[in-house]
C-alpha positions, 0 to 999 in steps of 0.5 A, a space after each residue: 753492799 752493792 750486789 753486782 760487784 765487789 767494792 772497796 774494802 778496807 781490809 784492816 776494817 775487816 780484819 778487826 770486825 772479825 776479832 770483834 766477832 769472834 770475843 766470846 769466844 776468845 775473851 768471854 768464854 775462855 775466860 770462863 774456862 779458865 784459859 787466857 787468850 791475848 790477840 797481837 796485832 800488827 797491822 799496816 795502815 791503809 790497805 784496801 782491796 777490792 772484796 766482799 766484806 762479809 765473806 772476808 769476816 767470815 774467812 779470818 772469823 773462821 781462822 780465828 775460832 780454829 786457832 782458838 780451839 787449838 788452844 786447850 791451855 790458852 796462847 796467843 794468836 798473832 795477826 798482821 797484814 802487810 803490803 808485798 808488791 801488788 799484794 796484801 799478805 795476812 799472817 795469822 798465827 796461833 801457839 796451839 797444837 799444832 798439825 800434824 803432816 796428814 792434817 797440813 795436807 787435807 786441811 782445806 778437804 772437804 769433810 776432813 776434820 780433826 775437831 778432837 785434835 788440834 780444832 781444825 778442819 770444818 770449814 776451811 774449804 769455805 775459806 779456801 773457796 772465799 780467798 779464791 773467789 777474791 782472787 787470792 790464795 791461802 796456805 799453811 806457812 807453817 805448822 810443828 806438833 805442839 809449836 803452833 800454825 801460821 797461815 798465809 793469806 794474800 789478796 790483791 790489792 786495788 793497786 794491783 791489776 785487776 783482771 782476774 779479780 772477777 766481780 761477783 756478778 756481771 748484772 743481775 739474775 733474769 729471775 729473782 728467786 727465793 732460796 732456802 739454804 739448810 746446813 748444820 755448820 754455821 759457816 758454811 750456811 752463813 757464807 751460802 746464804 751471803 753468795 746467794 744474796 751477792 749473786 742477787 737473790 733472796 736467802 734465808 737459812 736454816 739450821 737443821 731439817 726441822 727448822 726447815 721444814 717449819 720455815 717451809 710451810 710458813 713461806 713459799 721459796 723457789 729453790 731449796 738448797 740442803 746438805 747432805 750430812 746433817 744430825 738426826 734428819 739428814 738431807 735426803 730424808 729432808 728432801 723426801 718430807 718436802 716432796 711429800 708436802 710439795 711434790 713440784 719443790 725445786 730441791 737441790 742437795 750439796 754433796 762432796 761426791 756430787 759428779 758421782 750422781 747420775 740422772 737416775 740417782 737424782 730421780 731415785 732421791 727424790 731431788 731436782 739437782 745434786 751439786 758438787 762442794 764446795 760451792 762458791 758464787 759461780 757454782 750458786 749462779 749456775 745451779 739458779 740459772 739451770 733451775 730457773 731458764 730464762 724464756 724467751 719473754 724473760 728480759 735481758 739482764 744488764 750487760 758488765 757495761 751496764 751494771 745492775 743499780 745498787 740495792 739498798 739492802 742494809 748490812 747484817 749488824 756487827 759488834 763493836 771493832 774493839 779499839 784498845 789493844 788486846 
């Protein structure tokens, strides 16, 4: 995956890496529970976008597994993609719980999450925040206690226009840094760690403040990045055993009230940079360029009309596309 653009994308292609993603879940583990789960697909051929793949997996992966767990019972989720105008319109529907008014109306909150009820909530400000940086929207069509949810997602597609379909990065970063990003939720780490590496930075990831602490004092990283809210060790108890292992660490802790925080508070905390969720590519690449300036002996980076060269970075393995129907 070229790190300086968005390429071109068969979203069909995407859309079933993300069933294939999701099996165990839907298949395997439902199974075990006894439930039955059937995926329909009604898919129209040849529609291309210009995306970032492994982000868009991650949105309809994420969708699949809320609608799976608003399935107690088992049902059937539905999922088609359509072109409408200049536009590719995604329906995934599910025959779950349903939502209430409340829910519809904070589900893509950061924080808000209603796990014990109807599966949704964690993670969908992700996904909000991964259809708009592909210029797109996402919406709830519809929702009825004990009837079910639809969302609705559109994308531009390369037929449309493309000028505010922005590319990931007009060239590369003056300065390559190595980031350590800590959160709990396997979303949101995985879609930061991937808008790191897109933004043409080293990632790696961890699950929890031990992990990282361990990842720490085995490799030398420019910038941690943590969240706040995380069982048993939280972030800023995280930030405190860094410092006290590195005092000049660079950390930067992710926080739903980040504009809230002033320049005492940081330095009260004990970290370098308080950043508002939720984050998305521009957010990342602004808090890399306020921690690491360019000097004036940095070199220039590469202007849009001189795109930065391809790496050759190898995509993360997926399973199988399943190819019969479901």
């Amino acid at each position: 995956m070229k790190k300086d653009a968005q390429e071109r994308t068969a979203l069909n292609d995407t859309i079933e890496d993300a069933i294939a993603q999701a099996r165990p879940l839907w298949k395997d583990q439902a199974n075990q529970q006894g439930r039955h789960i059937m995926i329909s697909k009604e898919l129209a051929p040849a529609i291309n976008i210009m995306g970032n793949a492994a982000l868009l997996r991650s949105a309809f992966y994420n969708l699949l597994k809320n609608s799976i767990e608003a399935m107690p019972e088992g049902g059937t989720i539905a999922i088609s993609s359509t072109p409408v105008e200049n536009m590719a319109r995604i329906l995934i529907s599910d025959t779950g719980t349903g939502m209430t008014e409340e829910t519809k109306a904070k589900v893509f909150d950061q924080f808000y999450t209603t796990k014990d009820t109807n599966g949704m909530g964690l993670g969908m400000s992700s996904v909000l925040t991964i259809i708009k940086e592909h210029g797109g929207e996402i919406k709830i069509k519809e929702s009825a206690l004990g009837k079910g949810t639809t969302f609705e997602i559109n994308l531009p597609t390369l037929t449309a226009k493309t000028a505010e379909v922005k590319a990931v990065s007009a060239g590369g970063p003056a300065f390559k840094a190595k980031i350590l990003i800590v959160d709990d939720e396997e979303m949101l780490r995985d879609v930061g760690q991937s808008m790191l590496k897109l933004i043409g930075h080293q990632a790696d990831s961890a699950a929890s403040a031990d992990e990282a602490m361990h990842m720490i004092r085995n490799k030398q990283y420019d910038l941690v990045i943590t969240d706040i809210g995380m069982p048993r060790k939280n972030g800023w108890a995280l930030a405190k055993e860094i410092k006290a292992l590195n005092p000049a660490q660079k950390i930067a802790v992710l926080s739903g009230e980040g504009a809230a925080y002033s320049d005492e508070d940081k330095k009260d905390k004990g970290v370098d940079f308080i950043v508002s969720k939720p984050c998305g590519m521009k957010e990342f690449r602004e808090l890399v360029q306020e921690a690491f300036p360019p000097s004036p002996a940095d070199p220039v980076p590469p202007s849009p009309e001189k795109p930065a060269p391809a790496t050759t970075d190898a995509p993360t393995p997926l399973p199988p596309r399943e190819k019969k129907p479901s």
